[in-house]
Structure formats: structure tokens, C-alpha cells
Phi, psi and omega in degrees: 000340189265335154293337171289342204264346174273355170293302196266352188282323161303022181257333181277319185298194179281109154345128183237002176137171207272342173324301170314304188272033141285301165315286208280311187328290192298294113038295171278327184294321135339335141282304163357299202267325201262005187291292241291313184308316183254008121317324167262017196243312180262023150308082174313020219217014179222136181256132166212203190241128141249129160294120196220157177191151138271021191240044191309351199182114176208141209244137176334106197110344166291136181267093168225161206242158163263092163299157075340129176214151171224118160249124211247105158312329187229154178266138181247149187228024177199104195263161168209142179191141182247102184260136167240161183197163163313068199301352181299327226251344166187173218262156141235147209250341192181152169237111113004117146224026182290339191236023181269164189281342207265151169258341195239117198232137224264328179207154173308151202291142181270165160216128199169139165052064171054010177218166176231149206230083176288100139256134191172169185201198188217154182274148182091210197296320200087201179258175170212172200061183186275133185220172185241131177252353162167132190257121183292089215257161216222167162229120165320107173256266205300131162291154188124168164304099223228164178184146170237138181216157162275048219296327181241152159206109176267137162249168178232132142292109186299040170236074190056342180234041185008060191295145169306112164281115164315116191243083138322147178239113182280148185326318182240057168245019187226128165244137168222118167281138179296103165239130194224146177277197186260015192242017208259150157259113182000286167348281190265020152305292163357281143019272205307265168000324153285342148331341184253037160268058203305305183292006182260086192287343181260015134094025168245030152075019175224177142248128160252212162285342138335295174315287205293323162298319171283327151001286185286356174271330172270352178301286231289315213256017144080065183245150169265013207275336184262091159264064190312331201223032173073007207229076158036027176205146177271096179258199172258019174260339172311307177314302179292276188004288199293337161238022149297314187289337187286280190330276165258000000 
């Protein structure tokens, strides 16, 4: 609240010339916009895969892990999900399914060629809401900058004719980790890490309103430099990123 309220407060003072309300115009229309994107960015009404780890920074020869998660808007009873990773950069030592939603599992989970391959499903209708489908547990080799994403995702609908659920690809179906050695300096682990902020384009490790305007100066002049989500273009899915992170 204290940043909208820090948005919105010169509109309570005294007007000082049309200079001013020119100035303040983009700046609310811009909260505006960001109220609204992120009412459809928490729209439960969509189904996708999350990714989770506490392990934002973990030193090399270290054992930390990757949740999975599915969230089902309708109910689903038969997932397929493809996670890719670095295999240089780390080991996966085991896939967890001891706390998963899934009861049936069509092949033991693969791990190969950089992916890991969750097939399975549940009896009946199947589930809704966020459930957990398998925790990744991992050993950190390569120093550097890491990522786990979620890259294929089939959901199935339990309503007998194993209709296709639509899957948004959500902000945090992508996890990205720190791996640093003992010889590493505190610092710039600091650093590094604030690195999987991919839009905090002036690089002070927040987004702010700053982000979002040169953004939008490069959006107006038809530039490709923020390509926040990999697929060789600045699109308007770049745009939501970029104020999902301003929000959180």
C-alpha cells in the first residue's frame, strides 16, 4: 500500500500548472494498468505448473531440492510435465513422490539429456487446486547462474473423454539459483542472485517504476533489448513479467 499510496498522493495536493498534471498522467495511468494485469496474473481460473526451491544460493557439493507443483482450475486426473535443467550445472540424485497427488504413476519419473519426465495421474474425476506432484531433490556441481523451467506441460480433464486442459505459463514455472564455491565472495554471490530479476533493468535489484518506463520506451521505439522470457522477441508477455515483478 505504501507504494500506490506514494503513486497516488500528489493528486491530493494543490495543482501547481498543467506542466505538473501532464507529468503525473502517465504515472496513474500506469498504476492503473498495474492494479488491473495483476488481477488477471492471480486469476484463479486458469490452470499451470509451479516451481519452488529455498535454495536461492547453494555452494557447490550442496544437497538442495525443487518442488513441482500443479494447479488445476477444472478437475484433472492425468498430468505429463517436462522440467528441463542444466545437467553441467547439477545432479538430480532422486525424484520424491512420497507426498504427490498423483496415485498412478504411468512410468517411473526419467531423468535424461537435461529433463526430468513426470508421468501420472489419479483415479476418479481426478484433482483441482495446487497439489504437489514431486519434490526433486539435486547436488549443485558448476558454479554460476542455474535454472529449472518447466518446458512441456500436458493436464488431461477427468471428465471421461481426457479432454486437454489450457495451461497458462506462469511467472514461476521457471526457479533460478546462485551456485558458488568457498572461494566465492560473499558480495558477489549478493550479486549474482539478484540476477534471476530479469526485468530490473537499471540493476538495483528491485522493479520499479524506473524498469517500467524504459521498458515502455523500448516497447514505443519497437526495440527487442527486453526479452524477458526467451523466445526471441519483446512481446506483451514481456510486459506482464515485468509488472508481476513490480507487484511482487
Amino acid at each position: 500500500m505504501g507504494r500506490l499510496r506514494h503513486i497516488f498522493w500528489p493528486y491530493t495536493e494543490k495543482r501547481k500548472g498543467s506542466a505538473t498534471v501532464r507529468f503525473m498522467f502517465p504515472t496513474v495511468f500506469v498504476a492503473v494498468v498495474l492494479l488491473s494485469t495483476a488481477a488477471t496474473l492471480l486469476d484463479t481460473n486458469v490452470s499451470y505448473i509451479r516451481l519452488a526451491t529455498f535454495a536461492t544460493a547453494v555452494q557447490a557439493g550442496e544437497r538442495f531440492s525443487v518442488d513441482v507443483y500443479a494447479y488445476a482450475h477444472v478437475p484433472v486426473n492425468a498430468v505429463d510435465i517436462t522440467i528441463q535443467f542444466d545437467p553441467t550445472a547439477v545432479e538430480v540424485l532422486a525424484v520424491d513422490r512420497g507426498q504427490s497427488v498423483l496415485t498412478i504413476w504411468t512410468e517411473d519419473p526419467v531423468v535424461k539429456n537435461g529433463t526430468v519426465i513426470l508421468r501420472g495421474g489419479t483415479f476418479r474425476r481426478g484433482f483441482v487446486e495446487e497439489h504437489k506432484i514431486a519434490t526433486i531433490d539435486l547436488s549443485a556441481k558448476k558454479t554460476g547462474q542455474s535454472e529449472f523451467k518447466a518446458a512441456n506441460v500436458m493436464l488431461l480433464a477427468g471428465d471421461g473423454a481426457g479432454s486437454p486442459v489450457s495451461v497458462a505459463e506462469a511467472l514461476d514455472s521457471t526457479v533460478s539459483f546462485y551456485i558458488y564455491d568457498e572461494n566465492t565472495d560473499p558480495g558477489r554471490i549478493a550479486i549474482d542472485v539478484s540476477v534471476k530479476i530479469l526485468s530490473d533493468i537499471d540493476g538495483d535489484g528491485k522493479v520499479t517504476l524506473t524498469d517500467i518506463s524504459a521498458f515502455m520506451a523500448a516497447w514505443h521505439a519497437k526495440d527487442k533489448m527486453y526479452d524477458f522470457n526467451g523466445d526471441g522477441r519483446m512481446s506483451f508477455r514481456d510486459f506482464s513479467i515485468i509488472l508481476a515483478n513490480f507487484f511482487f
